[in-house]
C-alpha positions as CSV (number, residue, x, y, z in Angstrom):
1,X,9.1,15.5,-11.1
2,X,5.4,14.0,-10.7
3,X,4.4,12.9,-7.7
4,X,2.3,10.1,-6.9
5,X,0.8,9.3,-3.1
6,X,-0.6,6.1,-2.2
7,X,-3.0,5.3,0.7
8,X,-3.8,1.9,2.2
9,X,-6.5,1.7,5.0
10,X,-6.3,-1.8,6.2
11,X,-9.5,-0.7,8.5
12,X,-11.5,0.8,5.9
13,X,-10.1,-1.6,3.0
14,X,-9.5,1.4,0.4
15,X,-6.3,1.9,-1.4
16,X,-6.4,5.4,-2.7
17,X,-4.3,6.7,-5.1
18,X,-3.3,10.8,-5.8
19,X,-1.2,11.7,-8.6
20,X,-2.5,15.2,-8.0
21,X,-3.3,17.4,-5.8
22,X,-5.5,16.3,-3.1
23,X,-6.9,19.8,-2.3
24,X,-7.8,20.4,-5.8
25,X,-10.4,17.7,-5.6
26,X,-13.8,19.2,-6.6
27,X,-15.8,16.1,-7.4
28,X,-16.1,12.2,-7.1
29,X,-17.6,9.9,-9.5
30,X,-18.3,6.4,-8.9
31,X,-17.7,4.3,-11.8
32,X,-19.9,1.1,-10.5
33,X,-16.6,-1.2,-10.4
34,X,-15.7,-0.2,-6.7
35,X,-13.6,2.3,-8.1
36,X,-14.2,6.2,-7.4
37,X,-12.6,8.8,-9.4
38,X,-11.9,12.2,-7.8
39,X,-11.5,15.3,-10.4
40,X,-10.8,18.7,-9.9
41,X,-12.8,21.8,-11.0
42,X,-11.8,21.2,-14.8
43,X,-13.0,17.8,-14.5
44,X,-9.8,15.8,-14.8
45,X,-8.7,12.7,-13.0
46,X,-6.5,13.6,-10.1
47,X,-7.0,10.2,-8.2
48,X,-8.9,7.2,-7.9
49,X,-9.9,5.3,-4.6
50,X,-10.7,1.2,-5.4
51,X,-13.1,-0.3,-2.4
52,X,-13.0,-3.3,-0.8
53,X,-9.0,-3.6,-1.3
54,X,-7.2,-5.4,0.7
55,X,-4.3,-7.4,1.5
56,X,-3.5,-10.9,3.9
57,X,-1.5,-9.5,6.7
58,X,0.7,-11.3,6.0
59,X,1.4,-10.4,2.4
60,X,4.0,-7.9,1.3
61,X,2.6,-5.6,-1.5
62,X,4.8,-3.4,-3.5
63,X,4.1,-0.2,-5.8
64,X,5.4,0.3,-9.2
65,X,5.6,3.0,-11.8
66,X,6.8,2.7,-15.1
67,X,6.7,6.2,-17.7
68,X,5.1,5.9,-20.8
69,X,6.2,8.3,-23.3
70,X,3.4,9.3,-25.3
C-alpha cells in the first residue's frame, strides 16, 4: 500500500505533501505558482510543498484521497 505524508506548518505557512520517499529527494524546482516540486535522482515527482498555505485557526481541514485506475 502507497503511502502518502502530509505536513502543515501553521508557523511557516507550508503544507507539504510526500507521496515518496523523503530521503530520496535529490532536487527542488519551483514552479512560479508558490508551489515547489521535490524529485529524486531520476527526476520524478516525489512531493510537492505549496507556500503561503494556510488555514483560520479556527477551521477544521480534512485530507482526501481517491485512486484513479489508469
Amino acid at each position: 500500500m502507497a503511502e502518502v505524508k502530509v505536513f502543515y506548518d501553521r508557523v511557516g505557512n507550508t503544507l507539504t505533501v510526500w507521496f515518496g520517499d523523503p530521503q530520496e529527494e535529490y532536487v527542488c524546482e519551483e514552479t512560479g505558482d508558490e508551489v515547489i516540486l521535490m524529485k529524486d535522482k531520476s527526476g520524478h515527482v516525489i512531493g510537492f510543498e505549496r507556500l503561503n498555505f494556510t488555514v483560520a485557526e479556527s477551521e477544521q481541514w480534512r485530507v482526501a484521497f481517491e485512486t484513479v485506475a489508469v
